[in-house]
C-alpha positions in Angstrom: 15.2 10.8 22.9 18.8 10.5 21.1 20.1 9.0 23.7 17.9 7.8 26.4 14.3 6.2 26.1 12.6 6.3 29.4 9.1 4.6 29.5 5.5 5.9 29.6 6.7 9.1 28.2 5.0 10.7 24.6 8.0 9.2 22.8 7.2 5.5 24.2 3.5 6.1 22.9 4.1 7.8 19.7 6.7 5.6 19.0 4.3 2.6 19.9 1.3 4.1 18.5 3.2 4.5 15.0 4.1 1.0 14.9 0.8 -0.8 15.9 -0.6 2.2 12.9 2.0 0.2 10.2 1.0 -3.3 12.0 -2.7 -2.8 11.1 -2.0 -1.2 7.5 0.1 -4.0 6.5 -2.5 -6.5 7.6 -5.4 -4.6 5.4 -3.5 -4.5 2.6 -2.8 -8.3 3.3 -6.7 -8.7 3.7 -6.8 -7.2 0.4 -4.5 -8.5 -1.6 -5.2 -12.0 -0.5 -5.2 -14.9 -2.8 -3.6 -12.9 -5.6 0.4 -13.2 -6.2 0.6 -9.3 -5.1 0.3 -10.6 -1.4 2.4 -13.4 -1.6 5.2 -11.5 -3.1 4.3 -9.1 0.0 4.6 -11.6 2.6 7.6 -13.0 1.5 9.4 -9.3 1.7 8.2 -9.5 5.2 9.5 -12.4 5.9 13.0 -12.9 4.8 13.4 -9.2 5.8 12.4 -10.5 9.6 15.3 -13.0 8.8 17.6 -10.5 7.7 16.9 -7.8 10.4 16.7 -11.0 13.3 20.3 -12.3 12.2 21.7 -9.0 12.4 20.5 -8.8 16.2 22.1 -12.0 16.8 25.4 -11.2 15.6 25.1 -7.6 17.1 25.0 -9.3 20.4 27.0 -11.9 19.6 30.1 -9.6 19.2 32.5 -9.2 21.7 32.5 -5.7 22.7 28.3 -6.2 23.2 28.2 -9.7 24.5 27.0 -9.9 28.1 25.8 -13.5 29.3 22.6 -12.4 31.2 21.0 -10.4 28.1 22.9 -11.5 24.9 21.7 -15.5 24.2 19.1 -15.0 22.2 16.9 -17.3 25.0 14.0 -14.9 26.0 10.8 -15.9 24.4 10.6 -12.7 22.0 14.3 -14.1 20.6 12.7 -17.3 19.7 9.9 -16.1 18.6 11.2 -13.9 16.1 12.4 -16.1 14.3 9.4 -18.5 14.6 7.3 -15.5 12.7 9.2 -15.7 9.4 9.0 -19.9 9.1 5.3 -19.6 10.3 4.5 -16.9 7.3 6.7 -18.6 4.4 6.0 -22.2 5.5 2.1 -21.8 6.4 2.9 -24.9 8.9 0.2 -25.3 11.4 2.6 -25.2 14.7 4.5 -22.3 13.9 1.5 -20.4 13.2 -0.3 -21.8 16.2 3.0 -20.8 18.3 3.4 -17.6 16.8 -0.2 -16.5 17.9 0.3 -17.1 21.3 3.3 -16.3 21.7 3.2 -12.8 19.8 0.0 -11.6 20.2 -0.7 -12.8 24.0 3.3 -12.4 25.3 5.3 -10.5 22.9 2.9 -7.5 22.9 3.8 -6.5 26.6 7.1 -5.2 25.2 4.7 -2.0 23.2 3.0 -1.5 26.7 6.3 -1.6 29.2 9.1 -1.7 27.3 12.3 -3.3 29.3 14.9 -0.5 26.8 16.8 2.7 28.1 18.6 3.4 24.6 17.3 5.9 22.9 17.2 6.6 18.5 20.9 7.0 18.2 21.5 3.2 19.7 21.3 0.2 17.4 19.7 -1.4 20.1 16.4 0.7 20.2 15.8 0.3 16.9 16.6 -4.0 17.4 13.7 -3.8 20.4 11.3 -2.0 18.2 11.5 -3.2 14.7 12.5 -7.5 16.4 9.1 -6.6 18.4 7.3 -5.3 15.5 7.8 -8.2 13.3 6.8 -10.5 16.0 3.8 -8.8 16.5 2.7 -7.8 12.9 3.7 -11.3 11.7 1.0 -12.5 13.7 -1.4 -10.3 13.5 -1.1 -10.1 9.8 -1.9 -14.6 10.0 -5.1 -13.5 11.8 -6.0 -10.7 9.9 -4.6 -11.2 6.1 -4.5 -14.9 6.2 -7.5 -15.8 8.0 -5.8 -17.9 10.9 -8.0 -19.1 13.5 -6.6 -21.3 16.5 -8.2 -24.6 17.7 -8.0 -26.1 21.3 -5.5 -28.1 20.1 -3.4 -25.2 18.9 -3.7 -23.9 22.5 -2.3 -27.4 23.7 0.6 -26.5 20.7 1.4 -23.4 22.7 1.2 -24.7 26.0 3.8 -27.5 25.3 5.8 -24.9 23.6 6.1 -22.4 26.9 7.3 -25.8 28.8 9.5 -26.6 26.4 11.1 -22.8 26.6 10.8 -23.1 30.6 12.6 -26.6 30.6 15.3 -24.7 28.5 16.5 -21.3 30.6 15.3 -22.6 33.8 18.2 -24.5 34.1 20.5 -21.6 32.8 18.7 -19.1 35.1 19.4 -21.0 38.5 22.8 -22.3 37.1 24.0 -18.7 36.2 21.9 -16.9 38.3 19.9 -15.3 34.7 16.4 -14.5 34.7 15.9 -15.6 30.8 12.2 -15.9 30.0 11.4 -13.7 33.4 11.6 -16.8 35.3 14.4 -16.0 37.0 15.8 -14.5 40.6 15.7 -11.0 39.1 13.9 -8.0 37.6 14.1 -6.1 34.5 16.2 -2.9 34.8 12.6 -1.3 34.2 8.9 -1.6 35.6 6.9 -4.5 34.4 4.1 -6.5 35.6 6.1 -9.1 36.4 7.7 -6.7 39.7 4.3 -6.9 41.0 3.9 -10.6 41.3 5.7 -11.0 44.2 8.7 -12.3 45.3 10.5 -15.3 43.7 10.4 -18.2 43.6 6.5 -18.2 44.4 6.6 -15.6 41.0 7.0 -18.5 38.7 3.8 -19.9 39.7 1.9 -16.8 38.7 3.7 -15.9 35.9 2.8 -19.4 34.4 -1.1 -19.3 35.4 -1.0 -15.2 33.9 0.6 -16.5 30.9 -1.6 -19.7 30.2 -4.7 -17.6 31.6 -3.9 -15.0 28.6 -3.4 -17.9 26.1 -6.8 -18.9 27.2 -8.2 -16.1 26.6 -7.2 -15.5 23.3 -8.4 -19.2 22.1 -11.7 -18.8 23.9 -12.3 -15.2 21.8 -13.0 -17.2 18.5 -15.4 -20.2 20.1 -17.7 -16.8 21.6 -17.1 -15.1 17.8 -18.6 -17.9 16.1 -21.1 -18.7 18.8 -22.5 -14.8 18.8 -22.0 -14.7 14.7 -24.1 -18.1 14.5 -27.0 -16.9 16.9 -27.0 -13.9 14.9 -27.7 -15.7 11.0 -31.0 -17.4 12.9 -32.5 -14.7 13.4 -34.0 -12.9 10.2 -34.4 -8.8 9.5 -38.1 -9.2 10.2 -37.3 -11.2 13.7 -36.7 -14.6 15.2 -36.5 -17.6 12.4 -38.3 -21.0 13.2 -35.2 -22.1 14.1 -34.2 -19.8 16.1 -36.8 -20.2 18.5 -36.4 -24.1 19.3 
């Protein structure tokens, strides 16, 4: 565990299990604490410690004796969106948070179920995957949860242009360089993913783009069928159907 973290293991879920445990307790005491200057104070912690802890990683990998081209520009879509989760949290700005939802909750949670890390507790860079995925995550799950965020189609059109925009940004890197920033390129992480089972590239691309908007999908369409399901059920009284309710 010191020195090696190996995948699907007890230590990958203990370790995950722990952090999804602090994820959903920060979000409840959000919930809580909502509206008053307690959970303000509280978010702002969060948030310009996300900044703190992100610009460390950047300048971790930025140094000489750790820079390597294919994993150290801080170009994968977790890298950006790390530091989307701080702005979206202190700036309550409609795009960031629509971005960050996507992003975080239907992308950057992969990284808790198949980790792409083989340092284990005694190297900085475990605890940069973990805690960088953790604030990604819990950033956004703490907008849904604490701060009531709820996205619209036209949030979903928000995170759509925004995985373009990243793809029209390392594609060109990848085939120049021969990188596979954002997973889009001819490679495979060091470790098992689902991306090694979409087949070979370049055909891959194509399916990791319908996978990715399909999830994105998924996670706008959850709140429509909420809303519909909630509303169905205030028609109909304790005692049985309402008037209304049977039109």
């Amino acid at each position: 565990m010191l020195s090696t973290f190996m995948p699907f293991t007890p230590f990958h879920y203990i370790t995950a299990g722990l952090l999804v445990i602090s994820m959903v307790g920060a979000s409840m005491l959000g919930r809580r604490w909502r509206g008053t200057p307690r959970e303000l104070a509280f978010r702002r912690t969060w948030a310009w410690s996300t900044i703190a802890w992100q610009a460390a990683s950047v300048a971790y990998w930025a140094w000489p004796t750790h820079f390597y081209l294919p994993e150290s520009l801080p170009l994968q879509l977790c890298d950006v969106a790390a530091w989307i989760a701080p702005l979206a949290l202190l700036t309550q700005k409609r795009w960031l948070r629509a971005v960050l939802y996507f992003w975080a909750i239907g992308l950057s949670t992969q990284a808790f179920f198949t980790p792409v890390l083989s340092e284990g507790l005694a190297h900085p860079r475990f605890w940069f995957f973990w805690i960088g995925h953790t604030q990604i995550v819990g950033s956004a799950i703490y907008d849904v949860v604490a701060l009531g965020f709820r996205p619209t189609f036209k949030d979903l059109l928000l995170g759509v242009l925004a995985n373009l925009a990243l793809f029209a940004v390392v594609m060109p890197l990848n085939l120049a360089f021969g990188l596979n920033y954002g997973f889009v390129g001819d490679s495979e992480p060091d470790q098992p993913t689902l991306i090694t089972r979409l087949g070979p590239w370049p055909l891959r691309i194509v399916w990791i783009l319908l996978l990715v908007h399909s999830i994105m999908l998924v996670l706008w369409l959850v709140w429509p069928l909420v809303s519909l399901i909630r509303g169905r059920g205030n028609r109909t009284s304790p005692d049985g159907p309402t008037p209304s309710s049977l039109d």
